[in-house]
N, C-alpha and C positions, 0 to 999 in steps of 0.2 A: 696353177691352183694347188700343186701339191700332188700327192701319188693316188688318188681316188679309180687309177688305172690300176687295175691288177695284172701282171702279168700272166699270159695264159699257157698251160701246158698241155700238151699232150702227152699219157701214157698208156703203155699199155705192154703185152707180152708177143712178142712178134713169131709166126709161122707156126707150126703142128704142137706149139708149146702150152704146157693146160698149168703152170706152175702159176697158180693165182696168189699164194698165202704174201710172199712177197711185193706181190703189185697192190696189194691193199694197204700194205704195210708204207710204202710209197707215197699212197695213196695220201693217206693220215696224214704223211711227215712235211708234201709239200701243201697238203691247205693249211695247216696249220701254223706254214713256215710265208703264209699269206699269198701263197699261189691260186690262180683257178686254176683247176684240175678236171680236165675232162676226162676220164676213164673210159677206155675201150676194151679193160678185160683183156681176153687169153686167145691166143689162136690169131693173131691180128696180123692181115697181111701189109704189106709196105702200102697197095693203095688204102687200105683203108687209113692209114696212118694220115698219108698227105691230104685225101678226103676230108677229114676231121680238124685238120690245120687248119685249111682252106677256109672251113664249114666257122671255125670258132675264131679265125684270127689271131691263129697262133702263135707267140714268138719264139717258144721252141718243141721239139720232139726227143722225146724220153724213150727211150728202146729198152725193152727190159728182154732177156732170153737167158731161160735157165739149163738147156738142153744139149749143150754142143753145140748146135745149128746155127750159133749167131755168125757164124762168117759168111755163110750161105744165105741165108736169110734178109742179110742186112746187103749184101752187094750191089751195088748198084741204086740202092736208095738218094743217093746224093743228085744223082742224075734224072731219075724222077722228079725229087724233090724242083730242081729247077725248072723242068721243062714243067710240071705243074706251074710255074708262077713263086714259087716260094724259093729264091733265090737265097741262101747265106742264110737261112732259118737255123739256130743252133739245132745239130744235132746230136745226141748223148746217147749213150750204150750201153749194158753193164749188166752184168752177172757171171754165168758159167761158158764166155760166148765162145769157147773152141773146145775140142774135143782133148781131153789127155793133159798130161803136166805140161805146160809151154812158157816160157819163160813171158813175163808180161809184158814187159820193153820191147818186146816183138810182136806181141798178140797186137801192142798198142799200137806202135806201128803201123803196121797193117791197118787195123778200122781207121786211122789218120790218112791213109792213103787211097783209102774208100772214101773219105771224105767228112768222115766226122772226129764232129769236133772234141769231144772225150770219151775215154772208152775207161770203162770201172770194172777190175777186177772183181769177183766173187769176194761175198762178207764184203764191201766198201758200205758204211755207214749209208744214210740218207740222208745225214748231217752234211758228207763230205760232197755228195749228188749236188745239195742246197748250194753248198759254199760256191762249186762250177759253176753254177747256173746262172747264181747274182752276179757271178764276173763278165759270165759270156754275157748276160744280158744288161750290162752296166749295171746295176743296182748296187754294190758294194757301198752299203750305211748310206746310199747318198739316192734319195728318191729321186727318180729323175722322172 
C-alpha cells in the first residue's frame, strides 16, 4: 500500500545525564524528518531503553549522552538488547560519549565493538543522525 508505516524510534539521554536542550532538539528533527518519536527524556537507563522498544515496536534506538559516561553507560546494551527479544534493532550513539580529546576512529571503534551500529561525534547535525537511520533502516528515497 505504500509507507503509511512510520518508522519508530526511540530516544532518549542515557544514565546520570540531565542534558535535555539537545534531545528535544532531536526530538523536532526526527518527527519532522517523518519519524515516530517516543521520548524518554534524560537520565534513561539501558532497560528502560529496551522497555520502551519492546512497548512501541521499535525499529531503532537512538542513544543520546552528553557527559563522558557514554562508554560506561552504553556497555553491554547490545546484549540486553538481544536477550530482550530485539535482536539486530539498530542501534545509534552520539554526542560527548567519552571523556577527554580521543581521537574518533577509535572512540568509534569501540561503541562498533559494543555493538552498535553508529556512533556520532559531538556537534554531528541531526540531519546526518537522519541520513543513518534511513540506511540502517532501508528507507533511502525508496518507501519500503
Amino acid at each position: 500500500m505504500g509507507n503509511q508505516e512510520k518508522k519508530v524510534l526511540i530516544i532518549g539521554v542515557i544514565g546520570a545525564d540531565v542534558h535535555a536542550v539537545g534531545n528535544k532538539i532531536l526530538y523536532h528533527a526526527f518527527t519532522e524528518a517523518g519519524f515516530e518519536v517516543v521520548n524518554l527524556g534524560v537520565m534513561v537507563s539501558q532497560e528502560e531503553y529496551i522497555a520502551a522498544a519492546i512497548e512501541a515496536d521499535a525499529d531503532a534506538i537512538v542513544v543520546s549522552s552528553l557527559y563522558g559516561q557514554g562508554e560506561l553507560d552504553c556497555r553491554g546494551m547490545r546484549q540486553k538488547c538481544d536477550e530482550a527479544g530485539l535482536k539486530g534493532i539498530p542501534l545509534i550513539v552520539g554526542g560527548n560519549i567519552v571523556i577527554g580529546k580521543q581521537k574518533f576512529s577509535d572512540v568509534e571503534k569501540r561503541f562498533k565493538d559494543m555493538g552498535f551500529d553508529r556512533a556520532f561525534p559531538p556537534g554531528t547535525s541531526p540531519e546526518t543522525a537522519i541520513e543513518a537511520l534511513r540506511e540502517l533502516l532501508g528507507m533511502d528515497g525508496e518507501n519500503k
